[in-house]
N, C-alpha and C positions, 0 to 999 in steps of 0.2 A: 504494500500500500504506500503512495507518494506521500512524502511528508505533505508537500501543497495543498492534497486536497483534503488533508484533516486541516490544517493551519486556516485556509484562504483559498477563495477562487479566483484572487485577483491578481494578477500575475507582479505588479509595479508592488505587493506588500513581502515576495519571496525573501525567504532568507537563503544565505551562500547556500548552494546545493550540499559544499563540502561540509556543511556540516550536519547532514541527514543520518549520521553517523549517532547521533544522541538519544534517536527513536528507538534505534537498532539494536542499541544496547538493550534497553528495559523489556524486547520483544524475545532475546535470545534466552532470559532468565525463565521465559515459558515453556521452553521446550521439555525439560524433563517432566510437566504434568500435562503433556498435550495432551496424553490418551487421558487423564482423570476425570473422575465426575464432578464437572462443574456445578455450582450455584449460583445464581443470578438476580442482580438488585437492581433492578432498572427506575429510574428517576428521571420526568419532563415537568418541565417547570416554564412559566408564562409570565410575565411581569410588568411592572412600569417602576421605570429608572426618571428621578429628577435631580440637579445637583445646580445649586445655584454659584459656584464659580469652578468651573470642571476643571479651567488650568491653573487652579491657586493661584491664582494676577495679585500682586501686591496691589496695583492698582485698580480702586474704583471702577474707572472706566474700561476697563479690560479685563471683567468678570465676563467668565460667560456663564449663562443660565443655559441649558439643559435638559430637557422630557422627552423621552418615547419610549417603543417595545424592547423590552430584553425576553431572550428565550434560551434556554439551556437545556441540555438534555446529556444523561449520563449512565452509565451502567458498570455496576461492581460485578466483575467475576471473581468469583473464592472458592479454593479448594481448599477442604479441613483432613488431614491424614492423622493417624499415630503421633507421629514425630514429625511434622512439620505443615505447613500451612502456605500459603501461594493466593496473593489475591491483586487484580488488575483490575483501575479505574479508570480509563477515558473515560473525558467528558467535551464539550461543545456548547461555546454559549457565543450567543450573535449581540450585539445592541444595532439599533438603530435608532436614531435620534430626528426628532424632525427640524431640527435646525440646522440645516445644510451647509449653512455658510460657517460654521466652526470644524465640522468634516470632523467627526468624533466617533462617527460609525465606526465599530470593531466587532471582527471574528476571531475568537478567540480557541486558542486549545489547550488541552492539557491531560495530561499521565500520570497516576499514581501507582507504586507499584511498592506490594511488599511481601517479603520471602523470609520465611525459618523454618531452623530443622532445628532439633532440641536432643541431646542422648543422656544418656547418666555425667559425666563429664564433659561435653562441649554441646555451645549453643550459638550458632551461626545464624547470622540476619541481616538480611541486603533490603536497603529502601531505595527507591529511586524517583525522584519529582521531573517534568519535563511542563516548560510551559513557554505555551507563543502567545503573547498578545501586547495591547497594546500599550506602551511605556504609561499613559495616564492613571490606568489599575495598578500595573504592574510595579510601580518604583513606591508606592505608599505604603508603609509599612500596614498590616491589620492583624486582627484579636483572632485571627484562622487557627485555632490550636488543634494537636491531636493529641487529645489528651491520654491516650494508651501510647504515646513514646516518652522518651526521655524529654522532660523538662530543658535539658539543654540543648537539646536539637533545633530546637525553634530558629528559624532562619534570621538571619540577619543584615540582609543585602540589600537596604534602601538606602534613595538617596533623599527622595523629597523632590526630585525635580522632572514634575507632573505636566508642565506646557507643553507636551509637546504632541506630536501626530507619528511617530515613527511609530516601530514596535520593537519589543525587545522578548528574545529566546532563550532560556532561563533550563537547564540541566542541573540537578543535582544529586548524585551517589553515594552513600552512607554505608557500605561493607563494617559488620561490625563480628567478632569472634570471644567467646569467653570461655575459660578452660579453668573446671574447677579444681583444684587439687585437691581441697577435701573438702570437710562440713563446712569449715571457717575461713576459708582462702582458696583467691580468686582471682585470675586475671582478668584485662579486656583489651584487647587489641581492635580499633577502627580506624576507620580513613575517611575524611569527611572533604569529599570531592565538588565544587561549586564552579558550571565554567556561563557564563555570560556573553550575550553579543545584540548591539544593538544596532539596529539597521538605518543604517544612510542616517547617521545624527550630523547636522551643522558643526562644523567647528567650536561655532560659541556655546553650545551648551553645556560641554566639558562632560561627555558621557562617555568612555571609554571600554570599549569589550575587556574581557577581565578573567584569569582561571586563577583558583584557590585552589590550592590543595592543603589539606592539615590531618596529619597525623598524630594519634596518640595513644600513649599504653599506659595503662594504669592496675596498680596492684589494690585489692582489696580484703579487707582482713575484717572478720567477724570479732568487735570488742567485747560484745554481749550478746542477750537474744534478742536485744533492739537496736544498737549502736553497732554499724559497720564504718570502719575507717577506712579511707582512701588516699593513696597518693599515686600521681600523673605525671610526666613527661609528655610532653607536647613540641612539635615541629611542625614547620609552616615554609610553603612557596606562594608568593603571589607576585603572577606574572600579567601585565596590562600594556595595550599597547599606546598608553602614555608614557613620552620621553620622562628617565627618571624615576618613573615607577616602582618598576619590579622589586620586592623585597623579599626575604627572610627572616624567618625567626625561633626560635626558640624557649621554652618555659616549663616550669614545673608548677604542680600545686598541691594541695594538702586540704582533706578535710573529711566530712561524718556524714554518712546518711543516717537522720534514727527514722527507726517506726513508732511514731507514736500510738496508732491502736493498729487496728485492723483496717482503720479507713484510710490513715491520716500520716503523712512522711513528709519528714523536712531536711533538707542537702544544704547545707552549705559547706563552700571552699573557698580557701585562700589563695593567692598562688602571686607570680611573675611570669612576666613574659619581657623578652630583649628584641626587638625587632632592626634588624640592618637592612641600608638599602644596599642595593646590590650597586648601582652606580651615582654614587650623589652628587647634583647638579650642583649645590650648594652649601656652605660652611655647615649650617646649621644639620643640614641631615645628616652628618657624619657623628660618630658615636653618641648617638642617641641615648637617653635614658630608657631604664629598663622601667616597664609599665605593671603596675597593679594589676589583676585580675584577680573577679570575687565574682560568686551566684550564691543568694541566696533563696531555694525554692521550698514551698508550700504544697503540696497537692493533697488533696482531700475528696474521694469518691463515694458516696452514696447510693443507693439505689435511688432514687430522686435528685439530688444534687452532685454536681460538681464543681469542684473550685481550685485554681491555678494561680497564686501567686509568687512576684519574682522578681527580684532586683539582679541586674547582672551588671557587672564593668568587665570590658574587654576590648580586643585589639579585633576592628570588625571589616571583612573585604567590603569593597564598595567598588560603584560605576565613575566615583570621583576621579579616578586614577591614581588612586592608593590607596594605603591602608589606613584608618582610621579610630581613632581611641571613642569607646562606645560607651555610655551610662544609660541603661535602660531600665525602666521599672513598668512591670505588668500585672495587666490583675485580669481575671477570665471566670466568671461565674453565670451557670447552665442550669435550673431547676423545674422540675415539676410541679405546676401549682395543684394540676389536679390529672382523673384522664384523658380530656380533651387538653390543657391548655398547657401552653410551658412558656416560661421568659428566659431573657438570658441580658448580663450587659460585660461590655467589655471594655478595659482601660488600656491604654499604650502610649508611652512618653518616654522622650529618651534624646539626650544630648550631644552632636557628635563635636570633636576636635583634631586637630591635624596631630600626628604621631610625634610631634617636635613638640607640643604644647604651648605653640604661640600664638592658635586664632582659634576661636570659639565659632564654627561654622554654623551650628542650625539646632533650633530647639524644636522638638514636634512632639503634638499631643493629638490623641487618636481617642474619642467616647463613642463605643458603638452601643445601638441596644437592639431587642431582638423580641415577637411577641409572636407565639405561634397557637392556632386554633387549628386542632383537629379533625373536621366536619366530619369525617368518618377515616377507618381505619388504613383507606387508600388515597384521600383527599386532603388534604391542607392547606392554609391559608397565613402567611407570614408576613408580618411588618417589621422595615428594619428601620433606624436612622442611626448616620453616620456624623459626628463632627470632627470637623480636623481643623489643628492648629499649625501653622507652618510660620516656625519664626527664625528668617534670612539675615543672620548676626552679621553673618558675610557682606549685605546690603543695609543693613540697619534697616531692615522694613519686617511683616508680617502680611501672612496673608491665612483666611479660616474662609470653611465653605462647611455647608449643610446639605445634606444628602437623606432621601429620602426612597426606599424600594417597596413594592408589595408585590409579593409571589402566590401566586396559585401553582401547586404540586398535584401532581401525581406520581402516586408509589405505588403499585399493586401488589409488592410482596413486601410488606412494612415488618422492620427488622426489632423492632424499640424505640419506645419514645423519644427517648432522651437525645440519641442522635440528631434529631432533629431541632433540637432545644438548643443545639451546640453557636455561637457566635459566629456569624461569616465573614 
């Protein structure tokens, strides 16, 4: 199957052919459960998208306002084995907008993919994300959590810079390995592969195609029946085709997971991280100071609620054209009010600065909220609104836009409620 004709029909939105290579990957992970028996979760969904400044314009006059149809339509294939599990998500969502003269129309795509095998001793899990669409959606950070992985997975590849009409193709790789040597201790060996590329950007927007790779191994040691200690080694390439760029790095860190009940587990870590640039243009990028890294996470599941909170500081890739010192704090809560109805809101806010520590580039805050009604157990009916803050320290200006979605769903094979409840 052509990447094109999942992506776009329109031949001026292609992305390089050479790199149809990203599809290929997440499709080759299928083959050892072709013959299985598949299950299937099929999801078409109908809506109305309005956003009263779609390119975050700092200025007034150069808001744009925003309404028409979005449509989406998706389907989970999942195999459940013994010892491991295989489950692939395409999805497809169009907008069109009727205000032609901003040209905001997007077809959008995307791939989820996730693989484990489990034994007495080792536990192997490949995730793979894949997304084409358009730089407007695509560079704003959002409350999208999956709450069944790690807390620190959460991506972190925004820039905030939303004006624009190209689009941008988005791969990400997660191989992860754990080898227990007994009751109490534990490795984990992963590679957290992230490669970027965005299509025909102007010079002046400073958007730069971008591959991360980071690697790291971490030992774990059972200190009690609630308290697991952890310490990490961490190494980093980020390659960008901005002059200057490229860098590497280096880190360790140290910290506890406890379990607080059965529901309820909090992580936190300390650590450093040393980042060099591989060729420095200038004085200041040469021996850099070694950078703090901390997460502190919250997770709490219920059978009716969930809840994700999290502060993290780190060294985060970016479409800037480098690397980037990151302060983010999140908060993510999904509940059942009853058995029709479920809410959900979501926070996100977070700080970035140049790896040198001399310019404080952009503050963004993100409130989403979420109201879903049930009408029956294949039908549903969701309201979201979105606000966001974008403040350009860079520019000394700000710019905030209000968004507004209502979905009509169908599910005919409805898997739990709560899924549905989750933040988009």
């Amino acid at each position: 199957m052509k990447l094109d004709t999942i992506m776009t029909k329109e031949k001026e939105k292609h992305i390089d052919p050479r790199r149809n290579w990203k599809l290929g990957v997440l499709i080759i992970f299928m083959a050892p459960a072709s013959n299985a028996e598949w299950l299937f979760d099929p999801i078409a969904r109908v809506g109305w998208d309005y956003d009263d400044n779609a390119s975050m314009s700092i200025r007034t006059d150069g808001e744009e306002k925003i309404s028409g149809p979005v449509a989406e339509a998706s389907v989970e294939m999942r195999n459940d084995g013994e010892t491991s599990y295989l489950s692939l998500r395409p999805m497809f969502r169009s907008r069109n907008y009727q205000q032609d003269e901003y040209n905001r129309d997007s077809d959008d795509g995307f791939v989820k993919m996730r693989w484990g095998r489990n034994t007495q001793t080792n536990n192997l899990s490949f995730s793979g994300d894949y997304a084409n669409e358009s730089v407007r959606t695509a560079e704003l950070a959002t409350a999208d959590f999956d709450f069944e992985s790690d807390p620190g997975d959460i991506a972190d590849d925004d820039t905030g810079r939303v004006g624009l009409r190209q689009r941008r193709e988005r791969l990400r790789l997660l191989p992860r390995w754990t080898y227990q040597f007994s009751d109490v201790s534990s490795i984990l060996t992963e590679v957290n592969f992230l490669d970027v590329a965005y299509e025909d950007q102007p010079v002046e927007t400073n958007l730069y195609d971008y591959t991360d790779s980071r690697f790291s191994f971490s030992y774990r040691h059972a200190l009690s029946e609630t308290n697991i200690g952890i310490f990490s080694l961490t190494g980093r390439s980020y390659q960008t085709d901005n002059i200057g760029g490229d860098s590497s790095g280096f880190g360790f860190s140290a910290g506890i997971n406890r379990r607080m009940s059965e529901t309820t587990q909090l992580r936190a870590l300390l650590g450093v991280e040393q980042t060099e640039i591989d060729n420095p243009t200038s004085p200041e990028q040469e021996d850099l100071d070694p950078s703090f890294v901390t997460e502190v996470s919250l997770l709490r599941q219920l059978e009716t609620t969930r809840l994700l909170a999290q502060y993290r500081q780190r060294i985060a890739a970016s479409g800037r054209g480098g690397l980037r010192r990151r302060s983010e704090v999140t908060l993510s809560l999904a509940r059942d009010l009853n058995e029709k109805i479920s809410a959900g809101i979501g926070f996100r806010a977070y700080t970035i600065d140049s790896i040198q520590g001399t310019t404080k580039e952009q503050d963004y805050v993100r409130l989403t909220g979420q109201f879903t009604w049930r009408i029956t157990p294949a039908i549903s009916m969701e309201a979201g609104y979105i606000h966001t803050l974008l403040d350009r320290r860079d520019l000394g200006e700000s710019a905030n836009s209000n968004r507004f979605t209502l979905w009509l769903s169908y599910r005919p094979l409805p898997r739990g409620r709560l899924r549905q409840a989750t933040i988009f």
